[in-house]
C-alpha positions as CSV (number, residue, x, y, z in Angstrom):
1,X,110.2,133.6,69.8
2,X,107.0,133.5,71.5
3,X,106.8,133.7,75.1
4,X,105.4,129.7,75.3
5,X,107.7,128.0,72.9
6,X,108.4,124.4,73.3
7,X,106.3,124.4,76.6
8,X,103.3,121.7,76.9
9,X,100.3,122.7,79.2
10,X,97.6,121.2,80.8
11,X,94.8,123.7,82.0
12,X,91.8,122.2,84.1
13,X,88.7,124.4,84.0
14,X,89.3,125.1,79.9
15,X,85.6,125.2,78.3
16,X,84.8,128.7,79.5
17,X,85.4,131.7,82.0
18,X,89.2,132.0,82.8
19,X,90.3,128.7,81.6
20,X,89.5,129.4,78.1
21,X,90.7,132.6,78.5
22,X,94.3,130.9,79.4
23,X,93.9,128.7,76.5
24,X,93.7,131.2,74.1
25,X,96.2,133.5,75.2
26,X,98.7,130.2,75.6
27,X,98.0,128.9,72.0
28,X,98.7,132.5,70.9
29,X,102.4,132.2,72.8
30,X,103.3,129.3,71.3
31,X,101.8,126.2,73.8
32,X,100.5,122.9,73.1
33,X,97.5,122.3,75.3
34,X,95.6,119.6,76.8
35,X,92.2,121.5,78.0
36,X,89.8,119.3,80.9
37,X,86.7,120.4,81.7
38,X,83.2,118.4,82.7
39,X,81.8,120.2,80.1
40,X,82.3,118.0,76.8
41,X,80.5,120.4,74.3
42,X,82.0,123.2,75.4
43,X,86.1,121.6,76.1
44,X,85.7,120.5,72.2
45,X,84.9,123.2,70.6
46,X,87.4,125.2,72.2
47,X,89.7,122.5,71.3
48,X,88.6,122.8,67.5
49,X,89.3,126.1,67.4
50,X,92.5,126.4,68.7
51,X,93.9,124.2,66.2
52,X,96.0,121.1,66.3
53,X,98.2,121.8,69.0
54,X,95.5,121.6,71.1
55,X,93.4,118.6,72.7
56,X,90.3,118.4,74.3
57,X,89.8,115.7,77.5
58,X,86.3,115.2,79.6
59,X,88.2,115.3,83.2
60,X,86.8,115.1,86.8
61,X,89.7,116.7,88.4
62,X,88.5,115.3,91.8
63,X,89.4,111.7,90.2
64,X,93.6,110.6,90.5
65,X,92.8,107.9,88.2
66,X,91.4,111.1,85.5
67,X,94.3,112.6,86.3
68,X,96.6,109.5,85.4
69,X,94.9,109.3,81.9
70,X,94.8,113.1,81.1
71,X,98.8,112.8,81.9
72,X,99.1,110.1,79.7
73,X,97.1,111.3,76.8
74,X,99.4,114.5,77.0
75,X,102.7,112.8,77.0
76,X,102.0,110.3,74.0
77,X,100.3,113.4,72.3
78,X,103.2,116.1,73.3
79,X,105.4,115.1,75.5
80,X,106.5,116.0,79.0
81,X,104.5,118.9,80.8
82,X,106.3,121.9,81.4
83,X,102.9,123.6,82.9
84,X,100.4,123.2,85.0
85,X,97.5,125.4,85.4
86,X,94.8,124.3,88.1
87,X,91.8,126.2,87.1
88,X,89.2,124.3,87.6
89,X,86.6,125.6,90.3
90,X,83.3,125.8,92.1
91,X,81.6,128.7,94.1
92,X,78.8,126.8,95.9
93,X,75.6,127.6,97.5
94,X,75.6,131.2,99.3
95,X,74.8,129.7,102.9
96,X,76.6,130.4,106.9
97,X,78.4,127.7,108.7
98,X,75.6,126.1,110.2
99,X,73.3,126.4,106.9
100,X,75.7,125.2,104.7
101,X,74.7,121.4,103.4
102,X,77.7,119.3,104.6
103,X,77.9,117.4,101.1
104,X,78.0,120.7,99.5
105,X,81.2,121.6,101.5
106,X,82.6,118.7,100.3
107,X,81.9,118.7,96.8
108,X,83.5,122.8,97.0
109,X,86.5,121.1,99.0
110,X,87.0,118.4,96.4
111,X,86.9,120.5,93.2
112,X,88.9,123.5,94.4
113,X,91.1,121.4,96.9
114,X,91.9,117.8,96.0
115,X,91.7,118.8,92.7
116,X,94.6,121.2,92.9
117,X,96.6,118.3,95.1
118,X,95.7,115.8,92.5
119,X,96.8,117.7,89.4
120,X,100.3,119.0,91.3
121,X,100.6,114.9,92.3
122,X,100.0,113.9,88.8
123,X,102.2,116.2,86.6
124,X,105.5,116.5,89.0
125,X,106.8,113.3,87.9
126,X,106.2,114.5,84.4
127,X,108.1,117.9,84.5
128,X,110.8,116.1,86.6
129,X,111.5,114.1,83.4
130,X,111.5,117.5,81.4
131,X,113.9,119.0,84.1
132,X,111.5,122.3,84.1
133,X,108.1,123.1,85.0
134,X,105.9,125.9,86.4
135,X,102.7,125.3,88.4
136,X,99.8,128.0,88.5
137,X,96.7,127.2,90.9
138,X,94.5,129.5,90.4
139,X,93.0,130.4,94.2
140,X,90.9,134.0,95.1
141,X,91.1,137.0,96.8
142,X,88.9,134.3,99.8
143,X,92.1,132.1,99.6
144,X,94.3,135.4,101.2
145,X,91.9,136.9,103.6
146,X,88.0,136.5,104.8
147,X,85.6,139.0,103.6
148,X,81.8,139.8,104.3
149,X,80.1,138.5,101.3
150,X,82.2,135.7,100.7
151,X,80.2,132.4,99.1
152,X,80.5,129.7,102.1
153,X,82.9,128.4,104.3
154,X,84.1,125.5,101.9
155,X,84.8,127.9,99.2
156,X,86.9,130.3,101.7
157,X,88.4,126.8,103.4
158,X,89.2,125.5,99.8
159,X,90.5,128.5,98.6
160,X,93.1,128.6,101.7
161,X,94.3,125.1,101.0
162,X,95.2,126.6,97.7
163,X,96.8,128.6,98.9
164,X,99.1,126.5,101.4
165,X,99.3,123.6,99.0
166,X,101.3,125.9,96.7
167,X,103.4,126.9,99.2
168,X,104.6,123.5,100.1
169,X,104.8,122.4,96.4
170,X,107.2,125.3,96.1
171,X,109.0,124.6,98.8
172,X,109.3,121.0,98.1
173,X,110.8,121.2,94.5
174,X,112.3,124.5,94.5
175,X,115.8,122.6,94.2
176,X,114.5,120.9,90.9
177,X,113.4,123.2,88.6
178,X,109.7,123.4,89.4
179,X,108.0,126.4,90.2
180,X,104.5,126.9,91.8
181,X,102.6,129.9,92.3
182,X,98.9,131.1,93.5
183,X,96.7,133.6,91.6
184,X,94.4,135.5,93.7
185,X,91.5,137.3,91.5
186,X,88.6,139.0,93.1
187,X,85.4,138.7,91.1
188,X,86.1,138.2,87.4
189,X,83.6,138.6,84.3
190,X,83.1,134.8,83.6
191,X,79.9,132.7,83.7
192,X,80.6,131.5,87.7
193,X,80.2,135.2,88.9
194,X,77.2,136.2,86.2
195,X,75.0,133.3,87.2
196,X,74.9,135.0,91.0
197,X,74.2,138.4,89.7
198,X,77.1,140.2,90.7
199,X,77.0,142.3,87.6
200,X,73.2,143.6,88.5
201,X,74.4,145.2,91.8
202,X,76.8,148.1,91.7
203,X,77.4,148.0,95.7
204,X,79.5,144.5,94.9
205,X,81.7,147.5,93.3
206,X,82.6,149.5,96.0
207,X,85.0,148.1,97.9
208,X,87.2,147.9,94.5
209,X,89.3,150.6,94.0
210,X,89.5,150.7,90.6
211,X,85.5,150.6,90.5
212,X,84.9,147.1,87.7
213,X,85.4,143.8,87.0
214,X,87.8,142.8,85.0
215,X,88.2,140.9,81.7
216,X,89.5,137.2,82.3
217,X,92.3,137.8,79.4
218,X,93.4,140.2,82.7
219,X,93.8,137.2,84.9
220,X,95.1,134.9,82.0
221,X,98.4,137.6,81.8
222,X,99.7,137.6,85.0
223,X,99.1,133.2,84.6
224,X,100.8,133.5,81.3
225,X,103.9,135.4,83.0
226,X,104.4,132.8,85.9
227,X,103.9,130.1,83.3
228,X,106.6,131.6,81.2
229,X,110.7,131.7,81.7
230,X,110.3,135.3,82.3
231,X,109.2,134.2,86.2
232,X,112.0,132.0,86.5
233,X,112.8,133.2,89.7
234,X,109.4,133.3,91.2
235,X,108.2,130.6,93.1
236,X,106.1,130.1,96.3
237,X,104.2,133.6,95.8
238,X,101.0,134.8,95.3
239,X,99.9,136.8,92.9
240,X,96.8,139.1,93.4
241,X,95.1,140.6,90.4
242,X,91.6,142.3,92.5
243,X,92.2,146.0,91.0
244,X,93.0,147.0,94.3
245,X,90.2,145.1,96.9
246,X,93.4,143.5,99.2
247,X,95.0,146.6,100.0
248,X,92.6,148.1,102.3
């Protein structure tokens, strides 16, 4: 049986990077998926590929009311959802506290913040009607600790509510079969961390350990265990995958 059987899943973030990663390691274990992404083109053709068992929704996770039609669009297609994966997520502009726009902070806030509270608000109710569920909000190495180099303060702030936020979910439904856990990667080979040029300069490197970046299919295993029933006793923990960066 493969590790995803008979699960539904809704993963934010889908089109590229990590969240497509997810997807296709998910449809691979057996999942039906609902992917959201702002990026239409992208979010469909993903969709297409995956096959029918997989469904493709334009989705501003910052919006409750898109989160009210994504749920219901997923339950008349699938069912209940059994998972959850908050993906969806912004760097923002490279500035200090007091250069840092104040609409910019927001906007990183919103996506990586209220979007995770949003999506957890939305699908509960849904996986309390299944009787099972496991959350996974994706949060960063900047959601654990604060490190020179980090983007701004609303990605480090955002990235820290993640983290809490899962912490209370967990706490809040760990009597009713819902689980909710954080994943904390350091940079990742996706498009988010190419587009600042963190490939072209090997000093981003050295504080790693293990001396790369990794793969996102690296992330999406460690996501794929806490979405599965082999984590069925994990909840309210987080999960760093940063070949090594935290330890020091």
């Amino acid at each position: 049986m493969k590790r995803l059987e008979g699960k539904v899943a809704i993963i934010t973030g889908a089109a590229k990077g990590m969240g497509e990663a997810h997807a296709r390691l998910f449809v691979q274990e057996g999942a039906k998926l609902v992917l959201t992404d702002v990026l239409e083109k992208e979010g469909y053709q993903v969709a297409e590929e995956l096959g029918d068992d997989v469904i493709f929704i334009r989705h501003d996770v910052t919006s409750e009311e898109g989160w009210a039609e994504v749920l219901k669009v997923a339950e008349e297609k699938f069912g209940p959802v059994t998972i959850l994966v908050n993906n969806a997520g912004i760097t923002g502009a490279f500035a200090n506290v007091a250069e840092l726009d104040y609409n910019e902070y927001k906007k990183v806030m919103a996506i990586n913040a209220d979007g995770t509270f949003l999506g957890m608000k939305a699908v509960i109710p849904s996986m309390l009607k299944a009787g099972i569920g496991s959350i996974v909000n994706i949060s960063s190495v900047s959601g654990l600790q604060v490190a020179p180099g980090s983007p701004n303060a609303g990605y480090v702030g955002s990235k820290f509510a993640v983290t809490g936020l899962t912490k209370m979910a967990a706490l809040e439904y760990a009597t009713r079969n819902i689980r909710v856990n954080s994943v904390h990667p350091g940079g990742v080979k996706t498009n988010i961390v190419a587009d600042i040029s963190v490939f072209d300069d090997p000093k981003m490197l050295d504080p790693t350990p293990m001396k790369r970046f990794p793969d996102p299919k690296e992330i999406s295993y460690v996501v794929l265990f806490l979405a599965s029933d082999e984590s069925s006793y994990v909840t309210a923990s987080e999960y760093k995958v940063d070949g090594g960066l935290t330890a020091k």
